[in-house]
Structures are given as C-alpha cells and as structure tokens.
N, C-alpha and C positions, 0 to 999 in steps of 0.2 A: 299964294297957293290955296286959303281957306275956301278965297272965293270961286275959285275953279272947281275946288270938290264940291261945294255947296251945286254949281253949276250944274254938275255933272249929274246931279241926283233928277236935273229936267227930265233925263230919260228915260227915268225909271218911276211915271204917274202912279203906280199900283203901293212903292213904296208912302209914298206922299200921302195914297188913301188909307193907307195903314196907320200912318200917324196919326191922321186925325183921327180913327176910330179908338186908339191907342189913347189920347187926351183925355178921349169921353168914356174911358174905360176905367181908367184910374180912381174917378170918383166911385165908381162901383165895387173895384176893389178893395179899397180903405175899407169901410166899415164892418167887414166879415173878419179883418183883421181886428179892429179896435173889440169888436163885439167878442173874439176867440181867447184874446188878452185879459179882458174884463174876466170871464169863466175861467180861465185858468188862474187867476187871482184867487175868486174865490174858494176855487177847490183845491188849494194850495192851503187856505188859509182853515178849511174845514175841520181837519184830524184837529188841530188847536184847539179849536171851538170846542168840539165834541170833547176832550179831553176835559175840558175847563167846567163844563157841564156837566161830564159825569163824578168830577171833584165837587163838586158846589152840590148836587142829588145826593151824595156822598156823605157829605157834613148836613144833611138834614131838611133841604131848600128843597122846594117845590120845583119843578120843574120850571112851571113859568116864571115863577121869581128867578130862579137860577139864568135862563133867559136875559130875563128883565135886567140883573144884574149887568151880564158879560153886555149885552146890548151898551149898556150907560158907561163901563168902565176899560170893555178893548178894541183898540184902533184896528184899521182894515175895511174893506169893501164890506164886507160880510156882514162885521156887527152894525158896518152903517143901515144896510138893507133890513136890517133884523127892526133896530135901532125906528127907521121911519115908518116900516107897519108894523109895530106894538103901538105908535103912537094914534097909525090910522085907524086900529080897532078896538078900540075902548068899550065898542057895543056890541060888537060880536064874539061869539065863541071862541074857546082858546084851538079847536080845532080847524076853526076856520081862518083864523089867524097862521096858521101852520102852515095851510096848504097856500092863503097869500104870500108868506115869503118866501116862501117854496118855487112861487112861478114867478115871482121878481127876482129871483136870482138865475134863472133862465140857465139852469143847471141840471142835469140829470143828475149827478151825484148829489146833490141838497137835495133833489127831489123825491129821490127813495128812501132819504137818510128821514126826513119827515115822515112819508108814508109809516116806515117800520117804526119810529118814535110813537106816530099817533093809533097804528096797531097796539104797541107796548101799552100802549097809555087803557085802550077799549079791554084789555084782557089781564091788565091788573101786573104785567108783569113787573122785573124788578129793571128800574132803567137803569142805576148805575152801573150794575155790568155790561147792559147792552150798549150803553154810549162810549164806555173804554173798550168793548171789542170792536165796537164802528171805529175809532179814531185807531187802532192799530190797523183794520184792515185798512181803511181807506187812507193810512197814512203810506202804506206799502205798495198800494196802488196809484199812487201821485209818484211817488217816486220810480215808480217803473216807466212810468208814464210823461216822467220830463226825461229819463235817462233815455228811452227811447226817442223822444220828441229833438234831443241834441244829438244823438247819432247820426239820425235817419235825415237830420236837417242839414248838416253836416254835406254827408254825401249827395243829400241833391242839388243844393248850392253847387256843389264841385262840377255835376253834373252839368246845369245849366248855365255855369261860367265857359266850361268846356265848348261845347253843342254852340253855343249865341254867342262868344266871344271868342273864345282863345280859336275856333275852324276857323272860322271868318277868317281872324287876321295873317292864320299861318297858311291857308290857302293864299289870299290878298297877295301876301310878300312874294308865293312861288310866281302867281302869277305876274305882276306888276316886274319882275324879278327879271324873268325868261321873256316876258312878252308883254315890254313896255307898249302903251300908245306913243309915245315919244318916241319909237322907232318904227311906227309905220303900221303896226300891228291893229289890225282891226277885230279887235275883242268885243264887240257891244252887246254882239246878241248871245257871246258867250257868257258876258258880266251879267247880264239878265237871267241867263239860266243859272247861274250860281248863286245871284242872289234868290231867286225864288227856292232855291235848294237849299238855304241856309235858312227862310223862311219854313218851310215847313220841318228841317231839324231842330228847328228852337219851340216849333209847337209838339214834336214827340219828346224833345227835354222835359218841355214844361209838366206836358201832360204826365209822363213816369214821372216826374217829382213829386205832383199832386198825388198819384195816386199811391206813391209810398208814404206820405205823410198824414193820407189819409180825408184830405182838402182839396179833391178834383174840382170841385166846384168853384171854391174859391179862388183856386189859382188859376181858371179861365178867363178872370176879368183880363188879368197880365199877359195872358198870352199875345196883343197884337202889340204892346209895349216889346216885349223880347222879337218878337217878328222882327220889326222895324228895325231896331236896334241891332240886331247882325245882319240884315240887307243892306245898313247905312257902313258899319263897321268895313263891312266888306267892299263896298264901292268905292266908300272913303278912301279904305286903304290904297286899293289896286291904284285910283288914283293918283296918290300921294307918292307911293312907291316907284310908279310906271311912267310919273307924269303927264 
C-alpha cells in the first residue's frame, strides 16, 4: 500500500516542488528560532540581575564592581555575555563597556535597562532604587510576556494542527469513503483541487498564527513545510482510505 501512495504523489508535480522548497526552507527557519530562545533567556534572567545589583550598590559596591562581581559569581547567558566584555574592555571606558554588552546581548530590554543606568550614572542619581524599580518592572513585564507567549501559542498550534492536519484527513476519509478509486470513481482532477485548497489553508493558518504571536516573519520560513504536508496528508489519505 506505502508504495502506491508514494506513487500516487507522481500526479501531483507542484506538491513535489513544494517539498523541495520546503527542505531549503527549514534551514532558514532554525535560526530566528534559536536567535528568539537565546533573548528570551536573557530577558528572563534580567530582573535577577538587576535585583542582585541593586543589592550589592546597596551594601556600598560600585557599580562596576558590583558588575564585576555578579559577572564572576552567577550562572546564566547573561552574566556570561557580561562576564566576556568586562574582560574585552580593560581599555575602554565603563561607559563604553555598557553599551558593548548591551548590543551583544541583542536585547532591547538590556538595551534600555543600560541606556537608563548610564543616564543614572551622567546625572548623579541614586542607582540602588533605580535598579530595584527596573527589576520589579521588568520582572512584571516577563511575566506577562511568557504568560501571553503560552496562551497565544497554545491556540495557534491548535490552529494549524487543525487547518494542515486534522481538514486534510477528515475530508480524505469523506472522500476515499463515498468515492473510492477502487470503484471506478475518477477523482484526480478533484484530488488536485483539494489539495491545492488545503495548500493555501495551511498558508492563512500559518500566517494568523504568525501574526498573533507576533513572528510573521519568522514563521514564513515554515510555511511550504506545512503546504506540503497537508497536500500529502490529504492524497496520502484519500488514497489509502479509497484505494
């Protein structure tokens, strides 16, 4: 039976070319994920930071020492990045130091959190209250911000399981069902128009997932992966079902 549905995908060349765009897609997608992961690490691990720092300013530490300190003694992306450019600027300024780990950490939250520190710093103010009001806001703000990130992720997953997966197959079985090939029924050019109908429901899935999660971009790498995979789902099926 495998080899007949494989077979059967001869007639549908468009899917075929989907796949392969699909392969070379994949690589493109990966890294906007591992790169999204990385920064949500660190901005997870920020409000700590800041906390630890405005404790340490606290008892009496210099800012940069206090730094220096959490740098050498806690684990995390963060204190790592901290951790390699303290060590790269031994010759530069402490403000220029700031704003280098600032853009290695490829963060917009670490990016202002410095800005407003190195404000602090030109205008004398007092930083230990400023760095414990940063880590409760920005501690309140992570957490809206994963609790929204599992909701919202949630329902688009369901989404495009729905759309690319579960149409396909529940169509497949009506069809395959009522109007096997194995009884004569000549469905080809209608299996063609349903898969390409289930190809572009799996690109408005994708796309409203992307754009409730807020990573339309990113999740266009994906989209001729999900094409593919419910034009096959669906061929597969009728297939298998219809004989």
């Amino acid at each position: 039976m495998i080899p007949r549905i494989l077979e059967s995908f001869n007639d549908s060349p468009l899917m075929l070319y989907i796949l392969i765009i699909a392969v070379a897609c994949i690589g493109g997608g990966i890294p906007p994920m591992l790169e999204r992961k990385r920064r949500r690490d660190i901005e997870n691990q920020l409000p700590g930071f800041l906390e630890a720092l405005s404790d340490s300013v606290g008892a009496g530490r210099g800012l940069q020492e206090a730094m220096k300190e959490q740098a050498d003694s806690s684990p995390g992306l963060l204190t790592s990045i901290l951790k390699d450019t303290l060590r790269e600027s031994h010759s530069s300024s402490f403000e220029a130091m700031l704003a280098s780990f600032a853009a290695k950490t490829r963060s917009t939250q670490v990016q202002r959190v410095m800005v407003l520190v190195e404000t602090a710093l030109q205008q004398d103010a007092p930083l230990q209250p400023i760095l414990a009001d940063l880590s409760r806001d920005y501690e309140r703000l992570n957490d809206l911000m994963n609790q929204r990130e599992v909701e919202l992720q949630g329902r688009g997953i369901l989404i495009i399981l729905f759309v690319s997966i579960g149409l396909p197959v529940l169509i497949a079985f009506i069809v395959g069902l009522f109007a096997p090939a194995s009884k004569g029924y000549q469905i080809s050019e209608f299996n063609s128009t349903f898969a390409m109908f289930f190809a572009v429901a799996s690109v408005i899935g994708v796309g409203v997932t992307g754009r409730m999660l807020g990573r339309l971009k990113d999740m266009l790498w994906w989209l001729p992966l999900w094409m593919v995979l419910s034009m096959g789902l669906y061929l597969g099926a009728v297939k298998a079902i219809g004989g």
